[in-house]
TORBA-450010 format. One record per residue: residue in three letters; x, y, z of N, C-alpha, C in turn. Coordinates in steps of 0.2 Angstrom, whole numbers, padded with zeros to 4 digits, always signed. Each point is the difference from the previous one (the first is absolute). Layout:
% TORBA-450010
AlaXYZXYZXYZ;...
***
This chain:
% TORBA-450010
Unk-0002+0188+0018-0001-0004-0006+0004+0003-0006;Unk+0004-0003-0002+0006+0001-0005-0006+0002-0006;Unk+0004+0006-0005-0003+0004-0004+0003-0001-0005;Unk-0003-0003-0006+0004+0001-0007-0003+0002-0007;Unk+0001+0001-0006-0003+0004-0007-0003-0007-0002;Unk-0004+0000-0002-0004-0005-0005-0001+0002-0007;Unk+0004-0002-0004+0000+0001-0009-0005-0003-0002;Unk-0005+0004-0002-0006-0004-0004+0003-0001-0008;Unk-0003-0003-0006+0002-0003-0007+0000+0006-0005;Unk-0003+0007+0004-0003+0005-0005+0008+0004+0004;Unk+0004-0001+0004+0003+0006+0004+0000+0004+0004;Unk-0008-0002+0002-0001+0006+0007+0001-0005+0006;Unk+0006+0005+0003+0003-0001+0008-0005+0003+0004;Unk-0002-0006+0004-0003+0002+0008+0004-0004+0006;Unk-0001+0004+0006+0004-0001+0005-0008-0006+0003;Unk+0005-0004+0001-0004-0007+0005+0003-0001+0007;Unk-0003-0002+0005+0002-0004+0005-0003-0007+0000;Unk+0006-0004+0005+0002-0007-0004+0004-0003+0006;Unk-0003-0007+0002+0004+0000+0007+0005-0006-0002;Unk+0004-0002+0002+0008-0004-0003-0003-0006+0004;Unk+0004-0006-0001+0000-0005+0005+0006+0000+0003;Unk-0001-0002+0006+0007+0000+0005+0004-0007-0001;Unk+0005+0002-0001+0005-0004-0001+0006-0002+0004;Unk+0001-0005+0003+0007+0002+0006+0002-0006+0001;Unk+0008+0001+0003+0006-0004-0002-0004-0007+0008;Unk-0002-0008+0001+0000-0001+0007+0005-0006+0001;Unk+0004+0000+0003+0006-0002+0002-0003-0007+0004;Unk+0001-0005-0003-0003-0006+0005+0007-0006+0003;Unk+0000+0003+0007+0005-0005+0002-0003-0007+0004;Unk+0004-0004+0001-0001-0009+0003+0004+0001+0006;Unk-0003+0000+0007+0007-0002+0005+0006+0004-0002;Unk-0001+0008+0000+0005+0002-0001+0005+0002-0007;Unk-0004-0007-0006+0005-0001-0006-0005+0003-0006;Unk+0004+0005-0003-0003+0004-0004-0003-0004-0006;Unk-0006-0001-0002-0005-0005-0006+0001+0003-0007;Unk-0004+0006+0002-0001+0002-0007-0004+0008+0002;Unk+0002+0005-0007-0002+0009+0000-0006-0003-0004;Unk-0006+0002+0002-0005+0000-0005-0004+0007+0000;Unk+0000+0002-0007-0004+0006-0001-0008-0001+0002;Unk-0003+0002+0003-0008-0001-0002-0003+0006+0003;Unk-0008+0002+0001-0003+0003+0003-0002-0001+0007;Unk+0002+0005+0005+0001+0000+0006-0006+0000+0002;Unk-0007-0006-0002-0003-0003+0006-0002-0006+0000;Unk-0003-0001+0006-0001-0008+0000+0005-0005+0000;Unk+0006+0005+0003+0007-0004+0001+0000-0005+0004;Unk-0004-0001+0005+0000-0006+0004-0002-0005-0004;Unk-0004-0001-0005-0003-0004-0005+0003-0003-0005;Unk+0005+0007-0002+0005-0002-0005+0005-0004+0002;Unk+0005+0002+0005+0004-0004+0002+0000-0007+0001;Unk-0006+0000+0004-0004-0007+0001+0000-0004-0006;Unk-0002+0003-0005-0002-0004-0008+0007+0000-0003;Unk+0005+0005+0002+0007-0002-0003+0005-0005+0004;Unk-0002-0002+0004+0004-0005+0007-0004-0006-0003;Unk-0007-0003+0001-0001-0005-0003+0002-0003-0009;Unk+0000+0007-0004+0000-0001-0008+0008-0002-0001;Unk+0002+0003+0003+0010-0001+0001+0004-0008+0004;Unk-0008-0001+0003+0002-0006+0003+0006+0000+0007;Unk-0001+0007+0002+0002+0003+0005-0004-0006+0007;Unk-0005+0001+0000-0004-0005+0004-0005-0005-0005;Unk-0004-0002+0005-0006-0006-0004-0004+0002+0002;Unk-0003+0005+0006-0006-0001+0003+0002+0009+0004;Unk-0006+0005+0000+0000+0006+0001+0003-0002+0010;Unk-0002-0005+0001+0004-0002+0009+0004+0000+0003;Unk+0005-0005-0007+0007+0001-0001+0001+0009+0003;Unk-0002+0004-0004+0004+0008+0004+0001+0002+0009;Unk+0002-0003+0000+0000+0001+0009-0002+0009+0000;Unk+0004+0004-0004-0001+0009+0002+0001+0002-0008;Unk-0006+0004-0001+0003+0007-0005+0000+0005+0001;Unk+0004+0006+0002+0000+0004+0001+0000+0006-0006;Unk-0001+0004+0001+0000+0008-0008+0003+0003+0004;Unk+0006+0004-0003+0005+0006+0003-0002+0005-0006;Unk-0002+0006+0002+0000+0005-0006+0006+0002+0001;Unk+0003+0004-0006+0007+0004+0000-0001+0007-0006;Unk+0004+0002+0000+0002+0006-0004+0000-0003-0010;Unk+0002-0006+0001+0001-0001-0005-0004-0005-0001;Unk-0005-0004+0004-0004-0006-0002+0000-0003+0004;Unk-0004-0006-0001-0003-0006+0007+0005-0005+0001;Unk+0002-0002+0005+0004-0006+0001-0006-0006+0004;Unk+0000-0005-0003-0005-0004+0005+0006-0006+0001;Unk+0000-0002+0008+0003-0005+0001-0004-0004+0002;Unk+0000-0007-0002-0002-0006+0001+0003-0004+0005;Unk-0002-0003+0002+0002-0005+0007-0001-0008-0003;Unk+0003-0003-0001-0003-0008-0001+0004-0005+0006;Unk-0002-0005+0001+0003-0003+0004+0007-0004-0001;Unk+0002-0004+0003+0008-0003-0003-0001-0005-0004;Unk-0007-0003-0001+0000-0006-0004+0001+0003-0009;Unk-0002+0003+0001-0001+0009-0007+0005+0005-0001;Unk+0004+0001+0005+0006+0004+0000+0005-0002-0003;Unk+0001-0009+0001+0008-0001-0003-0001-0001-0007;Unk-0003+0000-0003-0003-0001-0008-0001+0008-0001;Unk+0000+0006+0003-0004+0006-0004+0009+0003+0002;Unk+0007-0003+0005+0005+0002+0000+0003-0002-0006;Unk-0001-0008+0000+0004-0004-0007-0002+0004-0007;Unk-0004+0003+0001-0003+0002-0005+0003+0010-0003;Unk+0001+0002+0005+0006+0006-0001+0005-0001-0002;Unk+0002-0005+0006+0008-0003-0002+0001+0000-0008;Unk-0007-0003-0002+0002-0003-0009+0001+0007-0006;Unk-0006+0005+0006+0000+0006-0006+0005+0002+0001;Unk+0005+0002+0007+0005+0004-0001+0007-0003-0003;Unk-0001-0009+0000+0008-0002-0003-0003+0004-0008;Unk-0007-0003-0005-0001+0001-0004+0003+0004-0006;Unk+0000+0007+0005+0003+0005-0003+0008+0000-0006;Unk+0004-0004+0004+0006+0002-0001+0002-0009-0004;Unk-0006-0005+0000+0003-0007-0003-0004-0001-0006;Unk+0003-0004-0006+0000-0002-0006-0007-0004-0002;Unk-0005-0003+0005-0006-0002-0001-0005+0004+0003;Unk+0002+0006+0001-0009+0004+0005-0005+0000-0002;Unk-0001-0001-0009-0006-0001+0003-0005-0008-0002;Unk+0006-0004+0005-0004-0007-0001-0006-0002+0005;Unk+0002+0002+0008-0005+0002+0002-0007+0003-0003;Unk+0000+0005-0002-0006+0004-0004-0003-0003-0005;Unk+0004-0002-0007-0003-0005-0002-0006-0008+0002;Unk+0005-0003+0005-0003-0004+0002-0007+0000+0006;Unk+0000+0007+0003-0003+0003+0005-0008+0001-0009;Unk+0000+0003-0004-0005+0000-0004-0002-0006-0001;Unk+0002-0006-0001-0003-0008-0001+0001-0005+0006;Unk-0003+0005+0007+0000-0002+0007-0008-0005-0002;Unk+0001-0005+0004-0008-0005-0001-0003+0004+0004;Unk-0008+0002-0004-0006+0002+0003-0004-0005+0004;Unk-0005+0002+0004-0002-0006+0004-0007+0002-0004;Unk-0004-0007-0003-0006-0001+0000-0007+0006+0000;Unk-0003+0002-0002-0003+0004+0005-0009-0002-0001;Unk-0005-0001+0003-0007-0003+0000-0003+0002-0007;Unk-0005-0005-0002-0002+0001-0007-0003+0007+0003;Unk-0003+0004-0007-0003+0005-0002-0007-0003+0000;Unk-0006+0004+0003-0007-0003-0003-0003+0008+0000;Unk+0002+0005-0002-0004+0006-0003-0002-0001-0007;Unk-0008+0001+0001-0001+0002-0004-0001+0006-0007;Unk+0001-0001-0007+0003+0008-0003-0003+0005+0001;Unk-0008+0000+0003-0003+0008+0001+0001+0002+0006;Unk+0005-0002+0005+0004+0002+0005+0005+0004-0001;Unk+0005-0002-0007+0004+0005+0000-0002+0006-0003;Unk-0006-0002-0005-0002+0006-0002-0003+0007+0006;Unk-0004-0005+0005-0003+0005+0003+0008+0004+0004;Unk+0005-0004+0004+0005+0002+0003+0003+0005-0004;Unk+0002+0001-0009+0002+0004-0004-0005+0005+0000;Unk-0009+0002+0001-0002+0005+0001+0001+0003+0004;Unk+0003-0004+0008-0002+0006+0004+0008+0001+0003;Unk+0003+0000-0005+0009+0002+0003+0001+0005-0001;Unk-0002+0006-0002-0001+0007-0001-0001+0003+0005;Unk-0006-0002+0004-0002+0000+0007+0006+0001+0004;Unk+0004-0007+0001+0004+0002+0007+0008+0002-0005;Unk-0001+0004-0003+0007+0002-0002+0000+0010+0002;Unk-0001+0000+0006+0002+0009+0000+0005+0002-0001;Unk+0008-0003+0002+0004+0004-0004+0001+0001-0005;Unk-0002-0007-0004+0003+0000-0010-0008+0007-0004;Unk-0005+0000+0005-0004+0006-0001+0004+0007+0001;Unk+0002+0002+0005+0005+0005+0003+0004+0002-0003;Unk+0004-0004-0004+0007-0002-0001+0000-0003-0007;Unk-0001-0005-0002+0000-0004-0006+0008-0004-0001;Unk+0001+0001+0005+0008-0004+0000+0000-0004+0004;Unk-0006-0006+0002+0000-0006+0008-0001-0004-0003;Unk+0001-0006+0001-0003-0007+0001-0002-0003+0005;Unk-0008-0004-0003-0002-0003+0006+0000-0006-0002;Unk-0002-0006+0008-0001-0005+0001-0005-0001+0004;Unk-0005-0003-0003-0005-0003+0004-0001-0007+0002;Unk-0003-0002+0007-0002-0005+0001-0007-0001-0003;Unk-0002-0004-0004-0006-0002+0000-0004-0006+0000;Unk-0008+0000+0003-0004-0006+0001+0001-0004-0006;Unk-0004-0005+0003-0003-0004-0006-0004+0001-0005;Unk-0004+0004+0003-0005+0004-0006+0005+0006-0002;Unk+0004+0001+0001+0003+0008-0003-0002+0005+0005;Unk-0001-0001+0006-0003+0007+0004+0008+0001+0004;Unk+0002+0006+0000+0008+0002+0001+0000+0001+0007;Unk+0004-0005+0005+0002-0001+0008+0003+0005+0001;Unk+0006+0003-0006+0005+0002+0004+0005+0003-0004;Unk+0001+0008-0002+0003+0000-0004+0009+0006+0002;Unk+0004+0000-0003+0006+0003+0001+0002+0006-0008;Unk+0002+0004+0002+0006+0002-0006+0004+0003+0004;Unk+0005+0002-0007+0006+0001+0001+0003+0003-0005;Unk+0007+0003-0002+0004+0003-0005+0001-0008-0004;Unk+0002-0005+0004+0005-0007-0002-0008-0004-0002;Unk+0000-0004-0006-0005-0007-0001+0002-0003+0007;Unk+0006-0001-0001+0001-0008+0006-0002+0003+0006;Unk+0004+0007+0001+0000+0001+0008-0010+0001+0002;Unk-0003+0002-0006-0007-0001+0001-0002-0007+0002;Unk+0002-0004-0003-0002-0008+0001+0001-0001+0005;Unk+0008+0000+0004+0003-0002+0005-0005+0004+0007;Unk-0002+0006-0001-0006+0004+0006-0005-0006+0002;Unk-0004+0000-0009-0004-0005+0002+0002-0007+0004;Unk+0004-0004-0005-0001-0004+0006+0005+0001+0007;Unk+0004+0005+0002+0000+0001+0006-0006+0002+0005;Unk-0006+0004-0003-0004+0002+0004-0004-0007+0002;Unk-0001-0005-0006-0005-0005+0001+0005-0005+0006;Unk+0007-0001+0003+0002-0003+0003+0001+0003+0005;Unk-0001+0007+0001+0000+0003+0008-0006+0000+0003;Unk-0008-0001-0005-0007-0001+0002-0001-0006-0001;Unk+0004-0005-0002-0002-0005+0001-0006-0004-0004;Unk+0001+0003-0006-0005+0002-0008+0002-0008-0005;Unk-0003-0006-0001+0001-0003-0005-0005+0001-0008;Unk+0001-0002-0003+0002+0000-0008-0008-0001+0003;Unk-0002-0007+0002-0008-0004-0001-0003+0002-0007;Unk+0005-0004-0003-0003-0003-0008-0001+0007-0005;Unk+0003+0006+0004+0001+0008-0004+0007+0001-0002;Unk+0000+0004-0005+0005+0001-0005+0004+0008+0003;Unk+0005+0000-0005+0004+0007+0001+0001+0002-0009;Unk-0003+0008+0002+0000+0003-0006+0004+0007+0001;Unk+0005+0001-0005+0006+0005-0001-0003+0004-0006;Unk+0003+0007+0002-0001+0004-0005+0007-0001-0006;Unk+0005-0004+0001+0004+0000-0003+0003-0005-0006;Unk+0003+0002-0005+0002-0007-0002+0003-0007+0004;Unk-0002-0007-0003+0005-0003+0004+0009-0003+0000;Unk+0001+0001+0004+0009-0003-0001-0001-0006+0005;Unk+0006-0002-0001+0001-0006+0003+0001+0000+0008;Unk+0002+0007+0003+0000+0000+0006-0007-0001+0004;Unk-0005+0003-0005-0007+0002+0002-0003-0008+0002;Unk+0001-0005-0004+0000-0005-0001+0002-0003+0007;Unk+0007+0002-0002+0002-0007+0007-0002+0003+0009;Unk+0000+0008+0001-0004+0001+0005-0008-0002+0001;Unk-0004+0000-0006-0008-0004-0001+0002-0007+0003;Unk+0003-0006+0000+0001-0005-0001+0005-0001+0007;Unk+0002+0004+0002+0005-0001+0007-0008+0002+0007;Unk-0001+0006-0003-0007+0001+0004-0007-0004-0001;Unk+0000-0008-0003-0003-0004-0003-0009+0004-0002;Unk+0001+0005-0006-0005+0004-0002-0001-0007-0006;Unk-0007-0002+0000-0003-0005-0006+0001+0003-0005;Unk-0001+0007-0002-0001+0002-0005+0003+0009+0000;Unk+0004+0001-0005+0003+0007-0002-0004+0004-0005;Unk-0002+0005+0000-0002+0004-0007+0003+0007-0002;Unk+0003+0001-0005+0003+0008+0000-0003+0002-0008;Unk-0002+0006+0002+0000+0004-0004+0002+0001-0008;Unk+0009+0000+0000+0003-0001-0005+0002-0008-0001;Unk+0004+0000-0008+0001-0007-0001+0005-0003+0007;Unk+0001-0007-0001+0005-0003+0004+0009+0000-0005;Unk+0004-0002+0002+0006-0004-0004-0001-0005+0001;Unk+0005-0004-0005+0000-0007-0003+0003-0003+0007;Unk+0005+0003+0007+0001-0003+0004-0004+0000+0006;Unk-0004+0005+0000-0006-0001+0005-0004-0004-0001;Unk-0002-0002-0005-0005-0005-0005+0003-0007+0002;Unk+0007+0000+0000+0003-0006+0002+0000-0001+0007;Unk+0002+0004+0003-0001-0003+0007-0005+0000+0002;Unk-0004+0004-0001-0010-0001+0001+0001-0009+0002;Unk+0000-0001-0008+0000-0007-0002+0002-0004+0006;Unk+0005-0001+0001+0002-0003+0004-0001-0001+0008;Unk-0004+0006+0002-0002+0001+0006-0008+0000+0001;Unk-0003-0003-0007-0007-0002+0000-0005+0007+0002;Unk+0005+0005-0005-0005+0007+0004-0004+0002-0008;Unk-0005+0001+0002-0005+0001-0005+0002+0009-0001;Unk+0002+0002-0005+0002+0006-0003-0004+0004-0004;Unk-0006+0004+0000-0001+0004-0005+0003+0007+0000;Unk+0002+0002-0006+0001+0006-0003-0002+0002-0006;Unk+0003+0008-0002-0004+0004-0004-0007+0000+0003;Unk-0002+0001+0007-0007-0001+0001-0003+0007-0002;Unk-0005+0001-0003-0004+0006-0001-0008-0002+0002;Unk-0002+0006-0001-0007-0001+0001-0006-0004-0005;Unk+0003+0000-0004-0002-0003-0004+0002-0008-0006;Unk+0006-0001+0004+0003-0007-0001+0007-0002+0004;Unk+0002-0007+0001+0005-0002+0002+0004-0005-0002;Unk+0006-0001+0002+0003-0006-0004+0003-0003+0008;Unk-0003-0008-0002+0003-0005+0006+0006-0004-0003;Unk+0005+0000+0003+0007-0005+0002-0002-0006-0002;Unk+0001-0004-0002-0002-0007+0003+0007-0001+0007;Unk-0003-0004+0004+0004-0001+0006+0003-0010-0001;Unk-0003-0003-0004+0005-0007-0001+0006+0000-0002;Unk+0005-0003+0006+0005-0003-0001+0004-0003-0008;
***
């Protein structure tokens, strides 16, 4: 365990131990064609992947994956992905686009437009509010690392009543989120009228992962943006943030 000075407010240095969180480079290829480097916390990598293939729209459905594989190396994880050919020539046409990208005069029209991709629908929300509160008590609970560490973020699956199914961290919000619902799609885990609650603020990607993974209802911890709030809207997903334990603010979700 890594050892460092602790400065108290009066000046007096004491030596502390202090354990880091793990951070590492994981290389995610498609059939061979490199996707994307993502930093995150090396565990639960089958989970995370899984949640990054579906939220990417890499696949629709955790079945779509014909094979994942985890390669450790010197430098970091490669997971390579298998998807069938109905899925391959849309995840090739899709390189093709990054790679001309680089060197032509609209790159990022793609990207932009890729941000105001149509959300699909996702089931009312029927939690009721002492559900969140109870789920906001007991996140402390499944949070060992950010105890350990104080550098994680987690994601919980939780019930109806707020009782916690299932939870993940991580270094990344997202790649938190993405564990969960990768984990809930390799056991075969649905929502059943329960919600997903983040330790972190909300952005818009968080958003459109909750909504692509058809979760009724989001709640994070810090506020939302004005573009999360919009696409909420549009995806019929019931948003609360700034949730504390002692109060919340709801999104309205009308069109």
């Amino acid at each position: 365990m890594p050892r460092f000075h602790r400065l108290a407010a009066d000046g007096a240095i004491t030596e502390v131990d202090r354990d880091l969180i793990g951070e590492s480079p994981i290389a995610i290829e498609v059939n061979g064609i490199g996707h994307a480097v993502m930093m995150a916390t090396p565990a639960d990598l089958q989970d995370f992947v899984t949640g990054f293939a579906l939220a990417e729209r890499i696949v629709d459905h955790a079945a779509d994956l014909i094979a994942l594989d985890l390669h450790e190396t010197p430098q970091g994880t490669i997971a390579r992905l298998t998807v069938g050919p109905d899925r391959a020539a849309a995840i090739a046409a899709r390189a093709r686009r990054r790679t001309s990208d680089s060197s032509c005069g609209l790159c990022g029209m793609d990207n932009l437009d890729a941000v105001h991709r149509p959300l699909p629908r996702v089931p009312p929300a029927r939690v009721d509010p002492p559900a969140i509160f109870r789920a906001l008590g007991a996140m402390r609970a499944h949070q060992p690392l950010t105890r350990a560490t104080g550098a994680a973020h987690a994601a919980l699956l939780c019930a109806a009543d707020g009782t916690v199914r299932l939870a993940r961290e991580d270094v990344g919000r997202h790649n938190a989120f993405d564990k969960v619902i990768g984990a809930m799609a390799r056991q075969g885990l649905g929502w059943d009228g329960g919600f997903a609650l983040l330790s972190s603020r909300c952005s818009y990607e968080l958003v459109e992962k909750a909504a692509l993974a058809r979760c009724p209802m989001l709640v994070t911890v810090s506020a939302a943006t004005d573009l999360a709030v919009a696409r909420a809207r549009q995806a019929g997903l019931a948003l609360v943030h700034l949730a504390r334990d002692d109060a919340v603010l709801f999104s309205p979700t009308d069109v």
